[in-house]
C-alpha positions as CSV (number, residue, x, y, z in Angstrom):
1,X,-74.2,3.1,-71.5
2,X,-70.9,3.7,-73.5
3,X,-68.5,2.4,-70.8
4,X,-71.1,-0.9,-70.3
5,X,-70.9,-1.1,-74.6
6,X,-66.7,-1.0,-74.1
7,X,-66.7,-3.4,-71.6
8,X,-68.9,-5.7,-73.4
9,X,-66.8,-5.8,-76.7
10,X,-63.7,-6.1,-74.8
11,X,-64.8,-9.1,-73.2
12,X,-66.0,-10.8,-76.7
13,X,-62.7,-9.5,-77.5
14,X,-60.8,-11.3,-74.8
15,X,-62.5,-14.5,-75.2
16,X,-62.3,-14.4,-79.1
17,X,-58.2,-13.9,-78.5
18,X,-58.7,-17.1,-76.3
19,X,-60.2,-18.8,-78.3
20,X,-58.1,-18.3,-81.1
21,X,-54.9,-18.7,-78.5
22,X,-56.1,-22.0,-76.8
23,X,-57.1,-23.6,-81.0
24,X,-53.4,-22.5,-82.3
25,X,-51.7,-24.6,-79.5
26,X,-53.2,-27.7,-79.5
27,X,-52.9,-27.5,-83.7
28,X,-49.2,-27.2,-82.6
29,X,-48.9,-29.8,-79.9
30,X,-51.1,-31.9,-82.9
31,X,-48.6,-31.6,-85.2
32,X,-45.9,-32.4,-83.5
33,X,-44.6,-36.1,-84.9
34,X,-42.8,-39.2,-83.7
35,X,-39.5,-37.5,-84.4
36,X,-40.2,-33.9,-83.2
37,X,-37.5,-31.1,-84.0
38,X,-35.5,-29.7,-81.0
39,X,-37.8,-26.5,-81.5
40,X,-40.9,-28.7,-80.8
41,X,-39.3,-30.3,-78.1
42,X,-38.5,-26.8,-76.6
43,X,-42.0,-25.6,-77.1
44,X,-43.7,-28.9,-75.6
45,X,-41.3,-28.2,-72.9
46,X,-42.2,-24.4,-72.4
47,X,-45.7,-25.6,-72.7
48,X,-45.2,-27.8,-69.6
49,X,-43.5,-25.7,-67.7
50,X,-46.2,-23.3,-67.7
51,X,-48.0,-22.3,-64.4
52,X,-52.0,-23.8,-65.4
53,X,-52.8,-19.9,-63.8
54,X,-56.3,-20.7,-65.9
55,X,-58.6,-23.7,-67.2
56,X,-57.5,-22.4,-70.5
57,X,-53.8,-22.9,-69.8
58,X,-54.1,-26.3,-68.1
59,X,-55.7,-27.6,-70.5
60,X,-52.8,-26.8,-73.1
61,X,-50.3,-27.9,-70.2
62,X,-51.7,-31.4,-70.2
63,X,-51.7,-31.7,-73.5
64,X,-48.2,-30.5,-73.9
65,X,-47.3,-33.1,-71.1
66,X,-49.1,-35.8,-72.6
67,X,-47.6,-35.4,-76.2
68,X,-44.3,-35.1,-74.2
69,X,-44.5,-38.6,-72.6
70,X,-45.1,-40.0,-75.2
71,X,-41.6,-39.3,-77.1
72,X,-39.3,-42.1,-75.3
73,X,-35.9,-40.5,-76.2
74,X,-36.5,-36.8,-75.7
75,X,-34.0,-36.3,-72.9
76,X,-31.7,-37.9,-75.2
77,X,-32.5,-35.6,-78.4
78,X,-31.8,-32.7,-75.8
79,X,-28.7,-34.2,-74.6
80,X,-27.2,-34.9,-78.1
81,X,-28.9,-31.5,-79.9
82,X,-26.5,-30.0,-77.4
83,X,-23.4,-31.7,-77.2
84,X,-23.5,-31.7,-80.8
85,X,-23.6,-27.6,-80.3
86,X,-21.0,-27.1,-78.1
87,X,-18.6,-29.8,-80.7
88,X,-19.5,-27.2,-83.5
89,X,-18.5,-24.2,-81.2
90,X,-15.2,-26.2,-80.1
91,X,-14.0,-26.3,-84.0
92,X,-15.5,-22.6,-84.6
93,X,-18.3,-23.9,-86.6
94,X,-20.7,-21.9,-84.8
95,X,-20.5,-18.9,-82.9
96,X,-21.2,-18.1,-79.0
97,X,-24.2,-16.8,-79.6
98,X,-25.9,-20.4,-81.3
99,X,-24.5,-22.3,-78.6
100,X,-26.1,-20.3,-76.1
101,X,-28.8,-20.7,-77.6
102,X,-28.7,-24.5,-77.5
103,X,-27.7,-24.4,-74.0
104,X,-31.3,-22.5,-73.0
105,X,-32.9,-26.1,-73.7
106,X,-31.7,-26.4,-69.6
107,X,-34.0,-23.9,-68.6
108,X,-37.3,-25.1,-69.1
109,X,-36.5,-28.4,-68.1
110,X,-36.9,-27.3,-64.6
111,X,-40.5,-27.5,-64.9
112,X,-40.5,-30.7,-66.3
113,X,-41.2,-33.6,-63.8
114,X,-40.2,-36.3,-65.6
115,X,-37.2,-39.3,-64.3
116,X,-35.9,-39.1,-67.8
117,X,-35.1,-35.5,-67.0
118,X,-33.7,-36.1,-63.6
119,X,-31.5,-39.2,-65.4
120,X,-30.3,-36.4,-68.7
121,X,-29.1,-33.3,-65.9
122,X,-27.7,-35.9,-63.6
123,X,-25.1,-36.8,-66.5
124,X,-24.6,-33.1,-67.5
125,X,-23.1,-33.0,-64.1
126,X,-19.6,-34.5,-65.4
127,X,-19.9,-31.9,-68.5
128,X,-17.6,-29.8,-66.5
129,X,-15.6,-28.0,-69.5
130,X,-15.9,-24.8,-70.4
131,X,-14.8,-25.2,-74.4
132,X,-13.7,-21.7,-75.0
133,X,-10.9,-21.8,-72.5
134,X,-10.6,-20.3,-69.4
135,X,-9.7,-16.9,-70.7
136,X,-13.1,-16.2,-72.5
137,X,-14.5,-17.8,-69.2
138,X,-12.8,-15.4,-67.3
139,X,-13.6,-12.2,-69.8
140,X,-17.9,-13.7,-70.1
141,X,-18.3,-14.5,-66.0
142,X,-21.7,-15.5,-66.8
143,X,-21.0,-18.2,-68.8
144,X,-20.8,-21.5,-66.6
145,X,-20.3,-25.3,-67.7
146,X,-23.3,-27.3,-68.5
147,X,-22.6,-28.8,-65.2
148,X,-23.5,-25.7,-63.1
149,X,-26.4,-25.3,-65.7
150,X,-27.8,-28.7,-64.9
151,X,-27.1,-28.5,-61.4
152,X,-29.2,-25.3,-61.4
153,X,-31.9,-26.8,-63.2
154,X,-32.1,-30.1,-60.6
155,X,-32.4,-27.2,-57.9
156,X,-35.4,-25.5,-59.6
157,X,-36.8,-29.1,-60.2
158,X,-36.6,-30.7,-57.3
159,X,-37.8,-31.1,-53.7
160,X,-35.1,-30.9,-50.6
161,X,-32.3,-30.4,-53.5
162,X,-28.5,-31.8,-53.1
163,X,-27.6,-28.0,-52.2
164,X,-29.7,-25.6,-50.4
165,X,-30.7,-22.5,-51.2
166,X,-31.5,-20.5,-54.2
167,X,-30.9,-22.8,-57.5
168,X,-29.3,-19.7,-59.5
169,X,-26.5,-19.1,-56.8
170,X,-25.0,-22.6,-57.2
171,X,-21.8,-22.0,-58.3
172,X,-18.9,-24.4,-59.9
173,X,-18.0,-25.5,-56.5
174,X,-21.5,-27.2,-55.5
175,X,-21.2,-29.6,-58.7
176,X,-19.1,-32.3,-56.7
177,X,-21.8,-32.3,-53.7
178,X,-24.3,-33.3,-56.8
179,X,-22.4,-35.2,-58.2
180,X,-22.2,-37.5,-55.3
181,X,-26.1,-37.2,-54.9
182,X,-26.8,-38.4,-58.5
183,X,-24.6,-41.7,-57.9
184,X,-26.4,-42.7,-55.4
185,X,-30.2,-41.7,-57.3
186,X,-28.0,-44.2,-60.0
187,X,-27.1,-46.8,-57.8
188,X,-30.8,-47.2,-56.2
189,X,-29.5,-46.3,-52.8
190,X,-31.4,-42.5,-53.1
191,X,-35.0,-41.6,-54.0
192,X,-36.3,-37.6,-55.2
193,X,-39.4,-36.1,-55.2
194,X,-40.8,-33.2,-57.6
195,X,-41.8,-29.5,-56.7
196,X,-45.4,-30.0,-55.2
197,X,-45.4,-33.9,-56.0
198,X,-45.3,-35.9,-52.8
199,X,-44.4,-39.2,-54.7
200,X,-41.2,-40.4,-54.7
201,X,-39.0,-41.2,-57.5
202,X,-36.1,-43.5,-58.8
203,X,-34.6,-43.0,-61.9
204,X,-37.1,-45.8,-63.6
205,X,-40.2,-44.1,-62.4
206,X,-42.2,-44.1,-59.1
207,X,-41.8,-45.8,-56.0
208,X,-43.6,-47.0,-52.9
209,X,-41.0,-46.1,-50.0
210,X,-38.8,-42.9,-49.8
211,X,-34.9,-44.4,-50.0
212,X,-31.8,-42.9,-48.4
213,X,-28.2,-44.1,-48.3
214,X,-26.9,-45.3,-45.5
215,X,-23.9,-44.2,-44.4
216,X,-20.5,-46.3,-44.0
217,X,-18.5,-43.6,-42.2
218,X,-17.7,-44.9,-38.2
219,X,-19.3,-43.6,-35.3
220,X,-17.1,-40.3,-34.2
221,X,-16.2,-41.7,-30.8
222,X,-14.1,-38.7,-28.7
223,X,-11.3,-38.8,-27.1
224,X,-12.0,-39.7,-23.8
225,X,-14.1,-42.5,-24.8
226,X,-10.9,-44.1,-26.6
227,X,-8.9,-44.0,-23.9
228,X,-8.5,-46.1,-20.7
229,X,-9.6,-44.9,-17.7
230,X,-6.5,-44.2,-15.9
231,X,-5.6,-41.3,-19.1
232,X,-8.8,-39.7,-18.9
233,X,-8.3,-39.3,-15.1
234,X,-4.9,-37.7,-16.0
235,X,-6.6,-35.3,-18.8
236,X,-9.5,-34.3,-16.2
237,X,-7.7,-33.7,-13.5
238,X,-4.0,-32.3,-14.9
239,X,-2.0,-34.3,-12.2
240,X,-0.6,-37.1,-13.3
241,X,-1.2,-40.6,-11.4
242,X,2.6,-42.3,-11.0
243,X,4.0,-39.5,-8.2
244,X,0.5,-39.7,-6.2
245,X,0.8,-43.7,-6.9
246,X,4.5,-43.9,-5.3
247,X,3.6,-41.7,-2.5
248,X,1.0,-43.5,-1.1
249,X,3.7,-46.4,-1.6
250,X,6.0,-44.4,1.0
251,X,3.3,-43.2,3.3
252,X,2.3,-47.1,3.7
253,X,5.6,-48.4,4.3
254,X,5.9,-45.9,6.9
255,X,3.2,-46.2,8.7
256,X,4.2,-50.0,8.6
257,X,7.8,-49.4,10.7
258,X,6.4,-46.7,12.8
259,X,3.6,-49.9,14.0
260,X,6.5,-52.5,13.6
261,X,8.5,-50.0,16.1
262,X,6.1,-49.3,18.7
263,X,5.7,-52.7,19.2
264,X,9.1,-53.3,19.7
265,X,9.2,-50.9,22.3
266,X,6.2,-52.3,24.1
């Protein structure tokens, strides 16, 4: 009777807590204006990147998502919130700690299947300064460019990624291979897809056929097929042609007195 009476209040509990959870986000979503502050813009993001694990949590997703889409120029208030950041830390406005902070924006943006997003860490790719130097670089190993943070994020966003393998092992190296794979998303010549989304994507929204470049590079033709056939008999074989050539020559001419004699003789 006692364990049934726990059990019952700690389900009323529960739901209570739920209730009170799932009414204080959508109040924050809600207030969230037409020009949200970065920290809105980090918590809608957050929001979004949520797994919906229950009804109660997908409902705040989609609402999260929703409020997101419709602020055109997010990925830009990212973008500049944290160039602006690493500026301040350049001129020792700020310390390493605040721009870190700003640079954490990248991380939750890997949940967030949106173009816009795809277009924002395709140009962090160039962002390939470290602004410290390359002494506190070398001192702090885990600090990395905002080019290796954006290319980690594309890996954690994206289906069949420019770079295989775990997104959080890219290192500095893997930026160029990227790099190449955003130009062509840029020039049209490339489509992606989302984590779990089958559509595919340009950088202006969704489109009907999957695109891939094509590549300009020559057919690898080896070395036999380049050559005429007289040098690939002299590379198969290892004797060369001329001696065998003038033999038969002799043996011919010969052949031809010996004949030319015996009927002489006759």
């Amino acid at each position: 009777m006692k364990a049934g009476f726990i059990l019952l209040t700690l389900l009323v509990f529960s739901n209570v807590s739920w209730g009170d959870w799932l009414e204080s986000q959508k109040s924050r979503i809600e207030a969230v204006g037409d020009k949200p502050t970065i920290s809105e813009l980090d918590m809608l993001n957050q929001l979004v990147g949520n797994e919906p694990d229950s009804e109660r949590k997908a409902i705040i997703r989609e609402l999260a998502w929703h409020k997101l889409q419709t602020i055109p120029d997010f990925p830009e208030q990212i973008r500049d919130h944290i160039l602006k950041k690493k500026e301040e830390f350049k001129s020792a406005q700020i310390s390493l700690d605040d721009y870190q902070s700003a640079r954490h924006l990248f991380g939750p943006l890997g949940r967030v299947p949106d173009p816009r997003v795809v277009g924002l860490l395709g140009e962090f790719l160039h962002d390939e300064d470290w602004p410290a130097g390359k002494s506190l670089e070398a001192e702090l190993d885990k600090l990395q460019p905002n080019s290796v943070l954006a290319m980690r994020t594309l890996g954690n966003l994206l289906e069949k990624p420019a770079v295989q393998g775990e997104p959080s092992s890219y290192q500095l190296h893997d930026v160029a291979t990227w790099q190449l794979w955003y130009e062509q998303v840029k020039a049209g010549t490339r489509t992606f897809r989302f984590k779990g989304d089958p559509q595919e994507y340009s950088l202006t929204g969704p489109v009907r056929e999957a695109r891939e470049p094509k590549t300009t590079r020559p057919a690898i033709v080896s070395n036999s097929a380049q050559k005429g056939p007289t040098e690939t008999a002299n590379k198969t074989t290892g004797i060369p042609i001329w001696p065998l050539t003038i033999a038969g020559v002799i043996l011919a001419v010969a052949i031809w007195f010996a004949t030319k004699r015996k009927s002489s003789a006759a």
